[in-house]
N, C-alpha and C positions, 0 to 999 in steps of 0.2 A: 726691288731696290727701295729703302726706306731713305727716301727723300729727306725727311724730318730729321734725321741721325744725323745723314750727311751736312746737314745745313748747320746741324748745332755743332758737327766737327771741324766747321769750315770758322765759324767764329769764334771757338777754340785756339785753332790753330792761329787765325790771325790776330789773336790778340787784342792788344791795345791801339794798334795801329786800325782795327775794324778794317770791312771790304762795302765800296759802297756797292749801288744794287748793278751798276753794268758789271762792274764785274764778277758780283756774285752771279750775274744771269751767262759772262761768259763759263763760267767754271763748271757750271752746274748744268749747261746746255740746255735752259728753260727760258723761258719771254716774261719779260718782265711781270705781266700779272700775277702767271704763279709762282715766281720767287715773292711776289708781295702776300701773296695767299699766306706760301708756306712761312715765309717771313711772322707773320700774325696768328697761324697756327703755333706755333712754336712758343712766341710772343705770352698768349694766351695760357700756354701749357706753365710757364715760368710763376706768373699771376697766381697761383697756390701757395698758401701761405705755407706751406712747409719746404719748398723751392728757397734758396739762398742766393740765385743769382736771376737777371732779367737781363733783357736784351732793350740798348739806349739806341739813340739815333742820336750821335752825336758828330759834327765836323763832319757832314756828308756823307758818313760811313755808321754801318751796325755793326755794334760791339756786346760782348756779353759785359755785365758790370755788377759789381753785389748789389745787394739791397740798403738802400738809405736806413733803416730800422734795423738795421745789424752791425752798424756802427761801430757801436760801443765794443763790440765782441772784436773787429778787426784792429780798431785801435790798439785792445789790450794785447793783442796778438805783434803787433809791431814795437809796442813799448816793454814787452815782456823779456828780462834781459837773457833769459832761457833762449828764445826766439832768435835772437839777434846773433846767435852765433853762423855763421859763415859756412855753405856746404862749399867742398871742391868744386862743384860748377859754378857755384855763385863768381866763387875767389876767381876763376879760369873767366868769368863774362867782364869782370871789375879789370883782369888788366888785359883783355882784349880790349875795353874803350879806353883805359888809362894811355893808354900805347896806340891807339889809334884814333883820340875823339877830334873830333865828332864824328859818332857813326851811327849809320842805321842798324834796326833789328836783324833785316838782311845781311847785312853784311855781316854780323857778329853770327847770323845761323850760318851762312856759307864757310866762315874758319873754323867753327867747331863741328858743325856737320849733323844740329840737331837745332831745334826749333828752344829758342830761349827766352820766348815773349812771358811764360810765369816770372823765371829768374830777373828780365828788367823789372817787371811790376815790382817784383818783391825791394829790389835793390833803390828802384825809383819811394817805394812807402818806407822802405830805412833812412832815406835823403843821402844816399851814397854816390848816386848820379840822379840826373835831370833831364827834362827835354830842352834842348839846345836848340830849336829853332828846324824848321825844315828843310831837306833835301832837296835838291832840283832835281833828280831824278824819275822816273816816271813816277805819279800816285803822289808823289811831295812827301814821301815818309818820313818822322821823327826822328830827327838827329837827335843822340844822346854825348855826353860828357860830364865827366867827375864834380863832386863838389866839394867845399870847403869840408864839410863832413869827411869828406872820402880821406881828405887829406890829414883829417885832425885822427881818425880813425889808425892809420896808418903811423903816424909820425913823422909826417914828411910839412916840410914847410912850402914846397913847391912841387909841383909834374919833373922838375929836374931833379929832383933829389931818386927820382925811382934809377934801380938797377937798369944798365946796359942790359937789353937781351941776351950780347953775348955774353957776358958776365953768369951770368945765368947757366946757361947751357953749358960754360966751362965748368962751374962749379957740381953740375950732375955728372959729365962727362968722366971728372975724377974720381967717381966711386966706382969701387970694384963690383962689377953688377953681378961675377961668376960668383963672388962669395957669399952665399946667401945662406938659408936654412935650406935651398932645394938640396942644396951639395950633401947637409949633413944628411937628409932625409934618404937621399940617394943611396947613402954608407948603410943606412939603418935596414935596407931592405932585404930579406932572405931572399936570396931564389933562389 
């Protein structure tokens, strides 16, 4: 079992919200020393100047985070108006918190059903949402919620001006979902 994969999948996985070391030593079922080892092996391994990302100690917790001398490149990367177009998971995390903020990471992974810590980073470096302040829940996770951005973006003057959900769901409900191309494709097939 490579330990070292696992550890850099784990701060992966968790993001921006980082794991500090008890819990990294529950997950991993090692004693503190050697998640400190593996912690700085890893560490270490980042420190190559051809590496783009490094591992911060930040807020009690380890996180991966880019490199301060790469700046410039991530900058243009967010202000680049190519960049700023919107993928369906983006738009699907944006009104999971428009509709429910303030929310944690978790929460927004448990209603989509898939780990969405890139997608806030990205949305947090566009200035579409924010961190709101923390959860009382266990660990104190990052409450996120919309910002003025999100709203100028949109054209909405307010969080009330967004669509009723059911409004929503009516307006899909009315399309005829049997009339599609499957139907014509169906017609098109010899047997």
């Amino acid at each position: 079992m490579n330990k070292l994969g696992i550890l850099e999948g784990i701060l992966f996985v968790v993001g921006d919200e980082g794991i500090n070391l008890k819990n990294l030593c529950e997950v991993m079922n090692i004693d503190t020393e050697e998640a400190k080892s593996l912690l700085l092996k890893l560490k270490e391994s980042y420190e190559n100047e051809e590496r783009g990302i490094r591992i911060s100690y930040l807020g009690d917790a380890f996180k991966l985070t880019t490199k301060e001398e790469h700046k410039e490149y991530y900058q243009k990367l967010v202000e680049n108006p190519e960049a700023n177009t919107l993928s369906p998971s983006s738009l699907e995390v944006l009104a999971i918190i428009a509709y429910n903020q303030p929310i944690t990471r978790v929460e927004i992974d448990t209603l989509r059903g898939v780990s969405s810590s890139h997608i806030i980073r990205r949305l947090v470096a566009k200035g579409l949402i924010k961190e709101a302040g923390k959860s009382k829940m266990p660990g104190r996770p990052n409450l996120y919620r919309t910002t003025s951005e999100f709203l100028d973006c949109f054209g909405l003057s307010s969080l009330n001006e967004l669509p009723e959900i059911g409004e929503v769901i009516e307006e899909d409900s009315e399309k005829e979902l049997f009339t599609s191309i499957y139907k014509e494709a169906e017609n098109e097939v010899d047997l």
